[in-house]
C-alpha positions in Angstrom: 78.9 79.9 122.0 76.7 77.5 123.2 73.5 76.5 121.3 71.5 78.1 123.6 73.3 81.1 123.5 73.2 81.2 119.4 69.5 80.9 119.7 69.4 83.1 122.6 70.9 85.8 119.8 69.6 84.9 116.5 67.0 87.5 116.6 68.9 90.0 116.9 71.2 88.7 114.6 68.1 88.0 111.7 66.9 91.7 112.5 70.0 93.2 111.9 70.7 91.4 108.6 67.0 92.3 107.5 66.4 89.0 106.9 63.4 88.6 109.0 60.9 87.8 105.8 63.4 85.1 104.6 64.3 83.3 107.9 62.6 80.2 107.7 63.8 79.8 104.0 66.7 77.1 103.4 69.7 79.3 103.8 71.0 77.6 100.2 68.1 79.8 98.3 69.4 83.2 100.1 71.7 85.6 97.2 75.2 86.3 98.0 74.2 89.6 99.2 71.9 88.1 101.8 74.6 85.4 103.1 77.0 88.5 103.5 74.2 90.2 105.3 73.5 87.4 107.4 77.6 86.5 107.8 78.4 90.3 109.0 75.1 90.0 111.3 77.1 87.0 113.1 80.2 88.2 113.1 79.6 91.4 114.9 76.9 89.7 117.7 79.4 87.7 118.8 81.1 90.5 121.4 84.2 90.6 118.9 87.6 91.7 120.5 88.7 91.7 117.1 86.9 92.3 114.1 88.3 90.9 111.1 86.1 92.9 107.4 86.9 91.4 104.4 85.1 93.4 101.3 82.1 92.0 103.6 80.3 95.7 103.2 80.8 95.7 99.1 77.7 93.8 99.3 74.4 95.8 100.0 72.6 99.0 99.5 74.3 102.2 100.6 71.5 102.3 103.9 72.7 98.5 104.9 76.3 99.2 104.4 76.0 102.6 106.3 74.2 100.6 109.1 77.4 98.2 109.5 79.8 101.2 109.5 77.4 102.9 112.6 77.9 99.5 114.0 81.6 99.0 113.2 82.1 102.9 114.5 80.3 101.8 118.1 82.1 98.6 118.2 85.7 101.0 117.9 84.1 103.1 120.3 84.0 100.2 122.8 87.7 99.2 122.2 87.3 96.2 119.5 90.1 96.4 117.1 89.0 97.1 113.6 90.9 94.9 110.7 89.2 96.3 107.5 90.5 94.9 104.2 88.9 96.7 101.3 90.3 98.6 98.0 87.7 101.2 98.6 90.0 104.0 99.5 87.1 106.3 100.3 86.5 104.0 103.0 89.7 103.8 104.5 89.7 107.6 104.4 87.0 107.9 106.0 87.3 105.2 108.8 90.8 104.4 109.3 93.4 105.9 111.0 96.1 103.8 109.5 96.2 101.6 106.6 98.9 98.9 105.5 99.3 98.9 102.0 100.2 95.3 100.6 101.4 94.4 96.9 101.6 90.8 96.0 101.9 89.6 99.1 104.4 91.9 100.6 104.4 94.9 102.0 104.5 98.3 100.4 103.3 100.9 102.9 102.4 101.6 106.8 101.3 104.7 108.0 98.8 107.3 108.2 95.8 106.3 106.3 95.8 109.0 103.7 99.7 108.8 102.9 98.6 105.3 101.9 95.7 106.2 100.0 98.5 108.4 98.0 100.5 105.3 97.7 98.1 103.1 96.5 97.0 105.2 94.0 100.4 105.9 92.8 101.0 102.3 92.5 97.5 101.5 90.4 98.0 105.0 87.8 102.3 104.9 87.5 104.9 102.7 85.9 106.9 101.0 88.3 109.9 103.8 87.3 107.2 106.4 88.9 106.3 104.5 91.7 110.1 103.8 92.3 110.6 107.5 92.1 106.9 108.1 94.4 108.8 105.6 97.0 111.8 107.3 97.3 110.1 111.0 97.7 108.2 109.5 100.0 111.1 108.2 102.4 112.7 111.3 102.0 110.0 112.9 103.1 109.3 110.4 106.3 113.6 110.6 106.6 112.9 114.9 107.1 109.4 114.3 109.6 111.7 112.2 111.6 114.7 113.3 111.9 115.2 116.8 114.6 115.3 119.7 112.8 118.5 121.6 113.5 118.3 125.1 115.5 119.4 128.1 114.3 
């Protein structure tokens, strides 16, 4: 955006973030919490085709936070993708509809976002002989979903 058209939307931006009180402080004296604020504020005023969450919302009260996901929720509505990284998995299920689970930098799961919920949970509370033997139930079971079920 243009200058103009930052200034143009800064308001909006500063009232969203709640920041109004603070605005003509030096942004270096804000807390982490209020550059998050202020960062998520930007992100979304910006007409996002994409939107891109990294544990931005883990900062905040719960009536902030729930304020972004009413936004986040609109912006969905409207058809802006929604890229949410988080280890929250109440908030994945209850705002995705898919999940990707990764594991060291590869990846471990891709599906429905409660069957990945299952996973992840199975790989944080099992051995790795468990989660070896979660892994294979689990492709078993997506083997059977898959597959036509013979007649008769």
């Amino acid at each position: 955006f243009s200058e103009d058209e930052m200034r143009k939307r800064m308001d909006v931006i500063v009232q969203f973030a709640e920041l109004e009180a603070f605005v003509d402080q030096p942004v270096k004296t804000y807390s982490t919490g209020m550059l998050m604020r202020l960062a998520f504020a930007s992100a979304i005023h910006v007409d996002p085709d994409v939107l891109i969450v990294d544990e931005a919302l883990s900062v905040g009260d719960e009536k902030f936070q729930r304020k972004c996901f009413d936004y986040i929720e609109k912006l969905r509505m409207n058809g802006c993708a929604i890229l949410l990284v988080t280890h929250s998995t109440a908030t994945v299920e209850k705002f995705c509809q898919r999940a990707i689970l990764l594991h060291k930098g590869e990846l471990h799961g891709f599906g429905e976002a409660n069957v990945i919920v299952d996973q992840y949970h199975a790989l944080l509370y099992s051995d790795e002989k468990a989660y070896l033997r979660y892994l294979r139930n689990q492709s078993v079971l997506i083997y059977l979903v898959d597959r036509e079920v013979p007649k008769g």
